[in-house]
C-alpha positions as CSV (number, residue, x, y, z in Angstrom):
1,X,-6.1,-2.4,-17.2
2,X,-7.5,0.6,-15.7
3,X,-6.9,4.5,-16.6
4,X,-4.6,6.9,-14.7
5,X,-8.4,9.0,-14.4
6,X,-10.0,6.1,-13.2
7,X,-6.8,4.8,-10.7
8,X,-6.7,8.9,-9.2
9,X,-10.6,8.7,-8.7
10,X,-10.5,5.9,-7.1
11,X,-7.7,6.5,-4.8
12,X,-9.3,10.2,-3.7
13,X,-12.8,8.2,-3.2
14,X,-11.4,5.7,-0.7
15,X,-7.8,7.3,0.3
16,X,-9.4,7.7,3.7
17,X,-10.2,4.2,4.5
18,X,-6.5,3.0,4.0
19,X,-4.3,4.0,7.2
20,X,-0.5,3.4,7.0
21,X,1.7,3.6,10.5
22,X,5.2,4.5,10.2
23,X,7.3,3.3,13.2
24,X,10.9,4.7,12.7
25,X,13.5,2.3,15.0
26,X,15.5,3.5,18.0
27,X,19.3,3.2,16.0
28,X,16.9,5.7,13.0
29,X,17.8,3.7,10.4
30,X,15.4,1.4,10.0
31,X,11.2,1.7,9.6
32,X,8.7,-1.1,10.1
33,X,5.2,-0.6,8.1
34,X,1.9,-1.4,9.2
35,X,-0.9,-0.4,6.3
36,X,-4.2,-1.0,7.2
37,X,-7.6,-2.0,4.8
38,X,-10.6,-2.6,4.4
39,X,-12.0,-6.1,3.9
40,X,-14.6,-5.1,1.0
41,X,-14.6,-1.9,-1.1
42,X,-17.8,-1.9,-3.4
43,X,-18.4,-5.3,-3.0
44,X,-15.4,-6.6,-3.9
45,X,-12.7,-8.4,-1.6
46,X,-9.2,-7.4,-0.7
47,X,-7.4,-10.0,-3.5
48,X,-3.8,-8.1,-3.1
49,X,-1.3,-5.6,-2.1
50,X,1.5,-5.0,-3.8
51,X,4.6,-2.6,-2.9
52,X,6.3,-0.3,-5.4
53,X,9.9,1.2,-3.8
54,X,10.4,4.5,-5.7
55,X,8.6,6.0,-8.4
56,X,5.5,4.5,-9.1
57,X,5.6,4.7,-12.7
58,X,9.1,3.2,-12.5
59,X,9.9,1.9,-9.3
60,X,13.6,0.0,-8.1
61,X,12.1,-2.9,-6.8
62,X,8.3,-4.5,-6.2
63,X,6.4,-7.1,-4.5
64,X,3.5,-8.7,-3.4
65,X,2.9,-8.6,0.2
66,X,1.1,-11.2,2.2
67,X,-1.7,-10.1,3.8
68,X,-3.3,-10.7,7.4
69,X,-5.7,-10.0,10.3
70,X,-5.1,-6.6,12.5
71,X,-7.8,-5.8,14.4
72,X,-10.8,-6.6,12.4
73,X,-8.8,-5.4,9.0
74,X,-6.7,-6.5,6.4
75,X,-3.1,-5.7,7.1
76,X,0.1,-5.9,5.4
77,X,3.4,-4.8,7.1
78,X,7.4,-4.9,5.5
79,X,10.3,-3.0,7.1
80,X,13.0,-0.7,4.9
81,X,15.6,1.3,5.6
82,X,16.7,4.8,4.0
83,X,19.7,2.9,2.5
84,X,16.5,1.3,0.3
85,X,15.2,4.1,-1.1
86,X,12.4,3.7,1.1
87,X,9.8,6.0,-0.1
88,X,7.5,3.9,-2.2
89,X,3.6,3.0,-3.1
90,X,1.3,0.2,-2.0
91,X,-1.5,-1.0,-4.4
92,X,-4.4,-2.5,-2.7
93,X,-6.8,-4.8,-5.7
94,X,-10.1,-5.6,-5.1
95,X,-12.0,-8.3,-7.0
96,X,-10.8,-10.0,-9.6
97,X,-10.2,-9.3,-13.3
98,X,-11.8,-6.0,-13.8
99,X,-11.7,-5.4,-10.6
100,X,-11.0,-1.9,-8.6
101,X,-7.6,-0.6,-7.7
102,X,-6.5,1.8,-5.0
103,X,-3.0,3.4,-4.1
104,X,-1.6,4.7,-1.3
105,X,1.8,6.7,-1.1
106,X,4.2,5.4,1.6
107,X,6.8,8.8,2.7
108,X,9.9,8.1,5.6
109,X,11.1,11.0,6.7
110,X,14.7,11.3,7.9
C-alpha cells in the first residue's frame, strides 16, 4: 500500500493527463461521465479504475469500472444522479502489485 505523500505527488505529477467530461442531461437530474487516460504512465499499464461516491476516505458506495477504447485512450464512463450523492473519486492503477496510483476528483454541480 502506498502513502497519502506518495498518492498526492502522484496525483499533482500526472493530474493533467486525466480529463473527465461532465455531460449534465436535459430533465437535470441526471449526469453521464466520460474520464479519459492514458494507456501507460511510467511504464506501467492502465490495470484499473475504480469509483469512490462520496468521501474518499469513506465513501457510500464503490466500484470497479470497466474500461475501454475512446479515441486512442483508456476510457471509463458510469452515469449518477444528484439523488446519488454523486460527487465522488476515480482511482486509476497502473502496473501491478507495487504499482502506481493516481486520483482524480469527480464534482456535479446543480
Amino acid at each position: 500500500m502506498i502513502s497519502e505523500q506518495t498518492f498526492e505527488e502522484w496525483n499533482e505529477k500526472y493530474d493533467s493527463m486525466i480529463n473527465v467530461e461532465i455531460k449534465k442531461s436535459t430533465d437535470g437530474e441526471s449526469y453521464a461521465v466520460l474520464a479519459t487516460f492514458p494507456s501507460t504512465i511510467e511504464n506501467k499499464l492502465l490495470s484499473s479504475v475504480l469509483l469512490y461516491l462520496g468521501k474518499k476516505d469513506q465513501p457510500t458506495f464503490s466500484s470497479q469500472l470497466a474500461i475501454f477504447e475512446e479515441d486512442g485512450k483508456k476510457a471509463v464512463f458510469y452515469t449518477t444522479n444528484l439523488k446519488q450523492g454523486p460527487n465522488g473519486y476515480l482511482i486509476a492503477g497502473y502496473g501491478s502489485d507495487c504499482g502506481l496510483d493516481v486520483g482524480k476528483p469527480v464534482v456535479l454541480s446543480k
